[in-house]
N, C-alpha and C positions, 0 to 999 in steps of 0.2 A: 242333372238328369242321369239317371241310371248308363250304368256302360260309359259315360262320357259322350255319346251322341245328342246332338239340339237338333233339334226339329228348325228350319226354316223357315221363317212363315214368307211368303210372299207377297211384296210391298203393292200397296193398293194403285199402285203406276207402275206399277213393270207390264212387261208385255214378253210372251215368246222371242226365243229367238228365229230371228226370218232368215232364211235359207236367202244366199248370193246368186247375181246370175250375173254376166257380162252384157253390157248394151249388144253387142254381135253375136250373143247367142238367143236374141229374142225375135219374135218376127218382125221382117221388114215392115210391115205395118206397123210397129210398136216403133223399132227404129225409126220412121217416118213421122210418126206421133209426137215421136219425142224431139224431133227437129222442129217442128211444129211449136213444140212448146218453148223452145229458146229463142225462135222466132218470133213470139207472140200471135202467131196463127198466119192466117186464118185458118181457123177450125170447120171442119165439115157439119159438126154440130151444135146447135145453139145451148147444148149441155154443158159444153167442153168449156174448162175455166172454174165454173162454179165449187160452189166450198165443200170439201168433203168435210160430213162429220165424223167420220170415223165410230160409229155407231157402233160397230162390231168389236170394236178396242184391239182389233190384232195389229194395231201401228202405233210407233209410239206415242203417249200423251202430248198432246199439245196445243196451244191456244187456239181457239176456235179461229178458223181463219186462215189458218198455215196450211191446212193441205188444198190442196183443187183435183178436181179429175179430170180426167183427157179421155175419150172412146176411140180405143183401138180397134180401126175397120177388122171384121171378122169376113172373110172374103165366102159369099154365096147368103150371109145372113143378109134375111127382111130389114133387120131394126140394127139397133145397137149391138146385138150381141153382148157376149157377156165380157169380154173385154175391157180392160180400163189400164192407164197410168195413171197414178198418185202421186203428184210431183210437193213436196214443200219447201216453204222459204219465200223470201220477198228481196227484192221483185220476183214475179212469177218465172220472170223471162232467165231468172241464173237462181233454181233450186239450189236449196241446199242437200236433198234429198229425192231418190224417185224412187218410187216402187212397181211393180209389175201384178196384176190378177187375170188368170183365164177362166176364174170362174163366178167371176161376179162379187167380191169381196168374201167371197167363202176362205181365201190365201191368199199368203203375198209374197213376192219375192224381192228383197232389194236390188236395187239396181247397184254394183259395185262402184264403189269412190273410184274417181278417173275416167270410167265409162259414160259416168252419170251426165258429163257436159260436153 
């Protein structure tokens, strides 16, 4: 290539890099959530648990099955809100993995290693 510059192409399983956050720097309710989920519940809602597909692909590739989501109480919301944890790994109850969304899988934030348990 001209100049010595290659273009990169981008691998059909990569994903963005996601932005870190601290378990103590998310809300108590996430906190709470996420107790919840090393506990294996009980959950408030009969969502919580179920498989995420990761439709949106901004997490990493992985077998169908490995992620679950949690709904983080949104405090004055009717419903669910748009809140969620995305925890993966098996058992559910020691992820190896959690992420954090306030807007409904529009972003994600990981949960940093150490925090995460």
């Amino acid at each position: 290539m001209a100049g010595g510059v290659q273009a990169k192409e981008a691998s059909p399983t990569a994903t963005p890099a996601l932005a870190e956050v601290a378990l103590s720097e998310l809300p108590v309710q996430a906190q709470e959530t996420h107790r919840l989920v090393l506990a294996g519940g009980p959950f408030p809602y009969s969502q919580d648990g179920v498989v995420f597909g990761n439709r949106e692909r901004l997490l990493p590739r992985k077998a169908r099955g490995f992620y679950r989501e949690y709904t983080v109480k949104t405090p004055g919301a009717r419903n669910r809100g748009a809140r969620r944890l995305i925890c993966g790994g098996t058992p559910p109850t020691a992820p190896e993995v959690c992420y954090y969304t306030d807007d409904h899988y529009a972003s994600f934030r990981r949960i940093r290693a150490g925090a995460a348990r």
